[in-house]
N, C-alpha and C positions, 0 to 999 in steps of 0.2 A: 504494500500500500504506500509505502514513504521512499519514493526514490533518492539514492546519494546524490549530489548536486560536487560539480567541482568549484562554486566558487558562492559568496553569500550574498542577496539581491537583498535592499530594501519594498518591500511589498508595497509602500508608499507611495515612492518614487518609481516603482517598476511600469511601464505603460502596459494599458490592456492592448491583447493582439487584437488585430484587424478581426473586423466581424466578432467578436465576440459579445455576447447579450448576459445583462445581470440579470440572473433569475432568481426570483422571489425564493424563498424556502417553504417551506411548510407551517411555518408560523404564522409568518407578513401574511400570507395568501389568507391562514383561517382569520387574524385578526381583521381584514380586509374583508373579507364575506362577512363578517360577525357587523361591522359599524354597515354593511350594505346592507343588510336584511333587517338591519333594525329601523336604517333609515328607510326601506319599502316599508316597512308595518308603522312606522310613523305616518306615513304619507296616504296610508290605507285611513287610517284614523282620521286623520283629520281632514279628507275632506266631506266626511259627512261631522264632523266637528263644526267647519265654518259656516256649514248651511244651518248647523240648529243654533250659531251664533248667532246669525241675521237674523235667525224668526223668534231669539230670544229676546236680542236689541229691538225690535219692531215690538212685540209683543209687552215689552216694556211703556214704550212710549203708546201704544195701543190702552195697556193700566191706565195710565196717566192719562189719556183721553176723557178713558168713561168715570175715571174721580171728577176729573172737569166737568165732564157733564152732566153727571148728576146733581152741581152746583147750576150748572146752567143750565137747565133744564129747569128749575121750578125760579128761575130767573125771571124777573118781566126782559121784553123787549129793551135794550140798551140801558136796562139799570144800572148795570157796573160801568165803572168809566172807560173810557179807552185806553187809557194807559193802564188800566190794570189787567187789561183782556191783553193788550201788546205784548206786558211783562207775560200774561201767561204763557202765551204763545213762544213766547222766546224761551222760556225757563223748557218747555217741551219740545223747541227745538223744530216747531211744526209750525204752518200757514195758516192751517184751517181745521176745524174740528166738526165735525156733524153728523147728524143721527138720525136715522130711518126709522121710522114709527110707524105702521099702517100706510105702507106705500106713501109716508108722506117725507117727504126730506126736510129736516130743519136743519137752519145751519146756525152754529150755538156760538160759534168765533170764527172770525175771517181776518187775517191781515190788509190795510188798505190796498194794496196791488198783491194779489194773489197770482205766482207762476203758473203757468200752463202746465200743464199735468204730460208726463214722458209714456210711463208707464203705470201698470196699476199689481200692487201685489194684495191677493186675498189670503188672508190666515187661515181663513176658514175651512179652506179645501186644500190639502197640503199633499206634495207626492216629494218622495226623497229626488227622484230624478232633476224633474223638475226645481226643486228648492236649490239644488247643488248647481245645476244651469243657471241661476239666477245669481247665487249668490258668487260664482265666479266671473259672471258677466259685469257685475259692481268692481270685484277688484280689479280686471284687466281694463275695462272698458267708462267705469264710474268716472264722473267728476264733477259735472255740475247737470246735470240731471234731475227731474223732480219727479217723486215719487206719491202713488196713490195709494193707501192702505189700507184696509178694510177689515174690520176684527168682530167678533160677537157683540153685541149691546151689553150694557149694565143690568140691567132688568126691563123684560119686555123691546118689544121691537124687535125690528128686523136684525140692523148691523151699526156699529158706529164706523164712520172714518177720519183717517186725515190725510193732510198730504204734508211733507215734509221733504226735505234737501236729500238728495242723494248724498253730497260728500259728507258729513260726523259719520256716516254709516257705514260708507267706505275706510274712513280715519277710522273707525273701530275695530274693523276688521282687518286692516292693515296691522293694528297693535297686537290683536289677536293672532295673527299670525306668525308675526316676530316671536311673540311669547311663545310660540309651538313650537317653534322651530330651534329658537335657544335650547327648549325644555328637551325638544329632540334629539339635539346634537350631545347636551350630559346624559342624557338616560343611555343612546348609544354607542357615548366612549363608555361610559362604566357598565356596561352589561357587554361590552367585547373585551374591556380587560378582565371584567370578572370570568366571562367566556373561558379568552385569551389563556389567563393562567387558569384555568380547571382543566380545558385542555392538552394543554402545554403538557402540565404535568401528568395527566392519561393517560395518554395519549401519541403525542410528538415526541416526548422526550423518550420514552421506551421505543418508540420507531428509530428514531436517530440513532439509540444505542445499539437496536440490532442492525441498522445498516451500516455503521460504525464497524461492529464485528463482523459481518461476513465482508466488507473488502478487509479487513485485517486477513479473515478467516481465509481468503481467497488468494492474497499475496504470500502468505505463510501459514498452508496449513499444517504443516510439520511443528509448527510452534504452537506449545501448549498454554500460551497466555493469549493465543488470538482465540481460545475458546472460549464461547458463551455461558455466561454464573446464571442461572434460571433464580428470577427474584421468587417471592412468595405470593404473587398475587393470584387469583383465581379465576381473575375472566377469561376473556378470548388470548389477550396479549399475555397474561399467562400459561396458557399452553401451546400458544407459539413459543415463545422460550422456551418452554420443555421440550418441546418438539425440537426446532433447530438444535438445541443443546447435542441432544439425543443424537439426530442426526450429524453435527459437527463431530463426536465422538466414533460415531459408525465412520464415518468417512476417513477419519484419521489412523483409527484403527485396519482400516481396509487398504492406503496408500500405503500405511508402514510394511503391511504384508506384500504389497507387490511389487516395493521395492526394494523387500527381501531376499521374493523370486527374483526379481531381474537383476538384482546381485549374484544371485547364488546361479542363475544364468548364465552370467556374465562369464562367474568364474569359473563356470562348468566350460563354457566355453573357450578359454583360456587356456585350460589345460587340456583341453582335447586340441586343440593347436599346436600347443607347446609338448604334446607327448605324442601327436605326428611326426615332427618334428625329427625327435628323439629314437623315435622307430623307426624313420625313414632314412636318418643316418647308420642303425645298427642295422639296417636292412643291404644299404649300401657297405659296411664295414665285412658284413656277411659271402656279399656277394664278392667283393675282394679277396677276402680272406681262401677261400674256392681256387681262385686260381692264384695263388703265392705258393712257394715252395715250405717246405717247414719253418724256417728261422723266420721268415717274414711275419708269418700265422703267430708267434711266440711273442713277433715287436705288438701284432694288434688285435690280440685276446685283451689285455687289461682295457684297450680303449673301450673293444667292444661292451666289456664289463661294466665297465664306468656311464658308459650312455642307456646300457639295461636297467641297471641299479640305480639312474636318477629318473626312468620312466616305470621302474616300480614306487619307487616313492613319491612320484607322482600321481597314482592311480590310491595310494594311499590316503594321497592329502584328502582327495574328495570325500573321506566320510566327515573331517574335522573342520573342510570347505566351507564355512556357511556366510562368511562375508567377501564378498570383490576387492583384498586387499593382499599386497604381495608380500612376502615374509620381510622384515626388514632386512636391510644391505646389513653386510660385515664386510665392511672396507678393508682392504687390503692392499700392499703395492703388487702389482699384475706387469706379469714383462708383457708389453703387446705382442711383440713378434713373433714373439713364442707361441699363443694362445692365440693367434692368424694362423699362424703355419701349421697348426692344429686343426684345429677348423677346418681349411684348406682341404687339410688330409681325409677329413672326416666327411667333406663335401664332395671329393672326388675333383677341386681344383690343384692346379698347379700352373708354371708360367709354360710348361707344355700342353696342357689339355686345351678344349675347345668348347665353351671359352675361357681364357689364362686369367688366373689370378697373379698379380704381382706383389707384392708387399713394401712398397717404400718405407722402410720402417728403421730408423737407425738402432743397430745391436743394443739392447739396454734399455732401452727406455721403458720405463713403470711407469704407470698410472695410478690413481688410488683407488681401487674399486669394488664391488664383491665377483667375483671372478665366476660365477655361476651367472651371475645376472649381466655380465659383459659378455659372454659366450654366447646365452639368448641372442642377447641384439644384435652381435655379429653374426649368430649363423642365419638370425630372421632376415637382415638387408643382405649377406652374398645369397641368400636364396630366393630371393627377391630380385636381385640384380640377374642369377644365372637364368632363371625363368623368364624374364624380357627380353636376355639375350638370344636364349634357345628358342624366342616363340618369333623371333627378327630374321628375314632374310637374310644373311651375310652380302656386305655391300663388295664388289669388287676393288681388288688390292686392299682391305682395310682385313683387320684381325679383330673378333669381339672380344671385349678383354675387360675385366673387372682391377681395379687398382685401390691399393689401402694405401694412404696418406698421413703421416700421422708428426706431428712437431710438438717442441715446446714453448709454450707461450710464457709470460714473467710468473703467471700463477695459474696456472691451467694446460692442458693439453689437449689439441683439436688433433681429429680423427676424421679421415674424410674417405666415407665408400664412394667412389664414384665410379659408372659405365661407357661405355658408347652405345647405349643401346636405344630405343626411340623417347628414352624420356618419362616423366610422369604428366598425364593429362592435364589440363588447364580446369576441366571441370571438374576433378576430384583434391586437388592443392589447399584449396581452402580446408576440407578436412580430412584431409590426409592423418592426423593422428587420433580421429573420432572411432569409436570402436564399431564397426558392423559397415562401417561408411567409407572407408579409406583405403578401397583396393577398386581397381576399372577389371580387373583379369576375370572371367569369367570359374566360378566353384573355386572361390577363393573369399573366405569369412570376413574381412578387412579388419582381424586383429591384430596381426601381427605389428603394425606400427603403431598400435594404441597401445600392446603390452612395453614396446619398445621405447613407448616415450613415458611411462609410466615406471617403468626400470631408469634408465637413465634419470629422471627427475628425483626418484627415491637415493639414486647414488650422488646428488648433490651437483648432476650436471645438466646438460641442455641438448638437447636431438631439432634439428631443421634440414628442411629442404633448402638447397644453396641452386644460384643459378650456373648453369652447365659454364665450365673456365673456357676464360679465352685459346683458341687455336683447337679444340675440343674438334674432330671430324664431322662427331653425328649429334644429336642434341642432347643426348646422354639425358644422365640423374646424377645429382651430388649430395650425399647426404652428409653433415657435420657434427659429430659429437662432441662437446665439449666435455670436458672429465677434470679432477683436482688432478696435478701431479703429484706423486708418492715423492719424490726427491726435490722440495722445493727446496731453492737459492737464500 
C-alpha cells in the first residue's frame, strides 16, 4: 500500500497533475445530502406554511373588521367623526369596511378616495392549491396592488369585507419568510452534524477502516499486522468484520501453503537438474572408462565415485528438502585451473575435442569459494556453452571453441566463460537468471542460471551477461563471474 519514494515532496507545495478531480469522501458527500434533504423538507413545509400565513394575516385584519362593525353597525349614519373613522381605518391598515345583510350592502367606513379594487380574495371558500397560487403571486409579483376580502359576518348576515393595500401583506410575508429560512438553515446545519457524527461514527469510520485494511491486506498479505481485529459490534458491519477477518486468515493461510509448494517445487526442481547433471557426467565418465586401458580406468574410478556419491546425497537431501534454499557456502581458497581442467575432463572437453575448451588461467590462482558450489556453475555455463555450440552449424575456417578467462583484480577475481557460438537471445537477456524463464533451447527447465546466480550471490560474488569482446568472429556469449580472491595483497 505505501510505496518507497526516492526523495521527500512537500504535499503543499506539490502541484496536482493535469486532469486530476478532488473527490469528495464519504463524509462531505453524506454531510452534503444530510443539509440537502433537510433543506427539501424545509421547502416542502413551508410553502403551505406561507399560504396559511396570508389567510392568517387576512383573517386577522378580517377580526378586526367585524369588532369595527359591530360598533358601527348600531352607529347612526356619520355619528363618529371622520377623523376617528380615518384613524380607524388606518390602525386596520384597510380603505373600507362593509357588511352584507339581507342582500343588502352597507358600507360602515370608507376612506375619502377609495382605490380601485385589483383582485378579490374570499376566506370563505378556501382550497390549499389555490391559496398557495395566491399567496406566491403576492411575493413575486405584489406591490402596490389593492386587494378585496371577504370573510364570515359577526353575527347574522351574509359576509363582511374590506379592501386593503397589497404591500404590509407582502412586507409580512417577506419577514415570514426570512424567519423560515434563517430557522431553516440552523435546524439543517444541526440535524446534518448531528446526522454527520452519528454516522460518521456507524458507519464511515468502520468503512474507512476496513478499506484501510484490505489495501494494507492487499499490498502485504504475508504481513500479519495488515490483518483485520473484528471489533464487538453486532450489526451488519459486525459480521462483515468477522467475515473479512475470517476470510483474510483463510487467505493467508492458503498463500503460505503455496508458497510452500512452489518452494518445495522449486527445489524439487533444482535438484532434478543438478542431479542430471551429475548422472550425465558419470554416464559420460562410464562411457570413457569402457574404452581406457586399465591404468586409465584406476586414474577415473575415484572421479567416477565422487560424482555418484554427490548424486546420492543428492536424492537424499529431498526428504529434508522442504525450503528453496541452498546449503550455505564454506568458503575456501579453490585453484581455478585445476577444478577447469577437471571439469573439462569430466565434460569430455579439451583444446582437442570439438568443440575445444581452452583454459586461460594463470598456474595458481585461488579464488575464495565453496568448491562444490563453483563446480555447479562451471559445469552449468561449459554445458550451456557446449550445447549452443553442438546445436551451430560450424562456420567455415572458424573452430567452435569454449574459453575460460580468469585474472586478478585489487580485490576480486573475474572469471569469464565465453563462446563463438550464436549468442544469447535479445528476448530472453532480461531474464536470463529468473528460474523456469531463462533458457530459449527447447526441453531445457531454464534453471540452470537461476541456480547459478543464486550460488554465486551466496558465495559473496556477482554472475552477468557481458557483451560479446571486441575482434570476437561470431557473436558468441560472455558470461562474468566475479569471486573474492583467496590471496588478497
Amino acid at each position: 500500500m505505501l510505496d518507497s519514494a526516492t526523495e521527500t515532496r512537500n504535499p503543499a507545495k506539490a502541484p496536482a497533475p493535469a486532469g486530476t478531480r478532488i473527490r469528495a469522501g464519504l463524509s462531505a458527500r453524506l454531510l452534503l445530502l444530510t443539509v440537502l434533504f433537510v433543506l427539501i423538507a424545509e421547502v416542502l413545509i413551508y410553502v403551505p406554511s406561507v399560504a396559511n400565513f396570508r389567510n392568517n394575516w387576512l383573517s386577522e385584519r378580517l377580526a378586526q373588521a367585524r369588532a369595527a362593525a359591530l360598533i358601527l353597525e348600531k352607529s347612526p349614519p356619520d355619528a363618529l367623526p371622520r377623523p376617528l373613522v380615518e384613524e380607524l381605518l388606518a390602525g386596520m391598515e384597510t380603505s373600507m369596511i362593509a357588511l352584507r345583510i339581507d342582500n343588502a350592502r352597507r358600507l360602515l367606513a370608507v376612506a375619502d378616495m377609495p382605490p380601485m379594487v385589483d383582485f378579490e380574495i374570499d376566506l370563505r371558500q378556501r382550497s390549499v392549491l389555490r391559496d398557495i397560487g395566491n399567496a406566491f403571486d403576492i411575493l413575486l409579483r405584489g406591490h402596490s396592488r389593492t386587494i378585496r376580502v371577504v370573510g364570515p359576518p359577526p353575527r347574522g348576515g351574509d359576509f363582511v369585507e374590506i379592501v386593503i393595500s397589497e404591500w404590509p401583506l407582502r412586507q409580512a410575508m417577506l419577514r415570514f419568510s426570512w424567519g423560515i429560512l434563517g430557522l431553516s438553515l440552523i435546524i439543517s446545519v444541526i440535524t446534518a452534524v448531528l446526522v454527520f457524527v452519528s454516522l460518521n461514527g456507524l458507519i464511515v469510520r468502520p468503512v474507512k477502516r476496513l478499506a484501510t485494511t484490505m489495501k494494507a491486506f492487499q499490498s502485504h498479505p504475508e504481513d500479519a499486522r495488515s490483518l483485520l481485529r473484528p471489533t464487538r459490534r453486532s450489526d451488519e458491519l459486525g459480521e462483515l468484520e468477522s467475515s473479512l477477518a475470517e476470510m483474510q486468515r483463510s487467505l493467508q493461510q492458503e498463500l503460505r501453503q503455496r508458497e510452500h509448494l512452489a518452494n518445495l517445487g522449486l527445489a524439487v526442481a533444482k535438484i532434478n537438474h543438478d542431479l542430471r547433471n551429475m548422472l550425465a557426467s558419470a554416464q559420460l565418465m562410464a562411457d570413457r572408462i569402457s574404452t581406457l586401458p586399465d591404468p586409465n580406468v584406476q586414474r577415473f574410478v575415484p572421479k567416477l565415485m565422487g560424482a555418484l556419491d554427490r548424486a546420492i546425497a543428492f536424492c537424499q537431501s529431498t526428504l529434508a528438502y522442504g525450503k528453496a534454499s541452498e546449503k550455505p557456502a564454506d568458503l575456501a581458497p579453490v585453484d581455478l585451473r585445476v577444478m577447469v581442467e577437471e571439469l573439462g575432463e569430466l565434460l569430455m572437453l579439451s583444446a582437442e575435442t570439438e568443440p575445444a575448451l581452452h583454459a586461460e588461467i594463470p598456474a595458481g590462482l585461488q579464488v575464495l569459494a565453496d568448491p562444490d558450489h563453483l563446480a555447479r556453475v562451471l559445469t552449468n555455463l561449459l554445458r550451456n556453452a557446449r550445447s549452443a555450440l553442438e546445436a551451430m552449424a560450424p562456420l567455415p575456417g572458424q573452430r567452435r571453441e569454449i574459453r575460460v578467462v580468469a585474472q586478478h583484480d585489487p580485490d576480486a577475481t573475474r572469471i569469464a566463460i565465453m563462446d563463438n557460438g550464436p549468442g544469447v537471445p535479445e528476448m530472453i537477456r532480461e531474464r536470463l537468471f529468473k528460474a523456469f524463464t531463462g533458457s530459449a533451447r527447447p526441453g531445457s527447465t531454464g534453471l540452470g542460471l537461476a541456480i547459478a546466480h543464486e550460488l554465486v550471490r551466496g558465495m559473496g560474488g556477482t554472475i552477468r551477461l557481458l557483451e560479446t569482446p571486441q575482434g570476437q568472429g561470431a557473436k558468441g556469449a560472455v558470461f562474468e563471474i566475479t569471486l573474492p580472491r583467496a590471496n588478497r595483497p
